[in-house]
N, C-alpha and C positions, 0 to 999 in steps of 0.2 A: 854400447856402441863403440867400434874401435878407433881407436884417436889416428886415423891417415892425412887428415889435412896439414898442410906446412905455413907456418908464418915467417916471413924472415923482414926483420927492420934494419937497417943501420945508425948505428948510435958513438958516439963518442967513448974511448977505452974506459978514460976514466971513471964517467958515469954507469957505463957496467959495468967495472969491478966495482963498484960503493954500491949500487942497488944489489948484486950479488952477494956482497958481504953483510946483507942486513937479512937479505932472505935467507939465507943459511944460517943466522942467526937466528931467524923464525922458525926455521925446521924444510920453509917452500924450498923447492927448485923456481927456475925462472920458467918451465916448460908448467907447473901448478901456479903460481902467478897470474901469467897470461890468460891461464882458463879461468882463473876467476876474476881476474881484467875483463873479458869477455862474456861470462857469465851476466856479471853485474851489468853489462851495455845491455845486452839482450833481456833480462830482467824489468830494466829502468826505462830502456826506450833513449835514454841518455847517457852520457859520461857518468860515470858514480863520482863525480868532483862538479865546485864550479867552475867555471874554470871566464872569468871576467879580466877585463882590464882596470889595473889600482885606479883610484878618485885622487884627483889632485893631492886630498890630506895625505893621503897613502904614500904615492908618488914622493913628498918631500919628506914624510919619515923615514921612506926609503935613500932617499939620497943624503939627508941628515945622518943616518946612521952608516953610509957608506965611507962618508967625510969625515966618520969619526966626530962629529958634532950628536955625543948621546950625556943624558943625565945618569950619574952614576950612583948608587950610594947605598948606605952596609945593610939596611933592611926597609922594609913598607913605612915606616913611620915618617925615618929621615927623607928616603923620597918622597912622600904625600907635602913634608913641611917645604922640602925645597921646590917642589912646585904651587904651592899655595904661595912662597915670597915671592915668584916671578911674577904673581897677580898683580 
């Protein structure tokens, strides 16, 4: 079937050059993307994401980590021990 339908969005520059730069990293164009954007709707009956709003916990990991209020440290162990001394 020949591809004649036209999508057109507007988005922010920056955001599409950073998704452009990743799909051309993939090998997609943005015009192969979208069809499989749309595939996947039409497939799913849905978004192929979920697409919710964060839970309270979420919400203040998020704002903790935006404040720069995160736990840091050199591998799994030392983090596991420094969160076990917060107990």
């Amino acid at each position: 079937m020949a591809k004649t339908a036209t999508v057109r969005a507007r988005v922010e520059p920056q955001l599409k050059h950073d998704a452009e730069n990743v799909l051309e990293r993939l090998g997609l164009t943005p015009t192969t993307a979208i069809g499989m954007f749309y595939e996947q709707i039409s497939l799913r009956h849905a978004l192929p994401f979920d697409v919710s709003l964060p839970n309270a916990t979420t919400q203040a990991a998020m704002q903790d980590a935006e404040s720069g209020r995160v736990t840091r440290a050199a591998n799994t162990r030392s983090l596991l021990a420094q969160l076990d001394a917060d107990d």
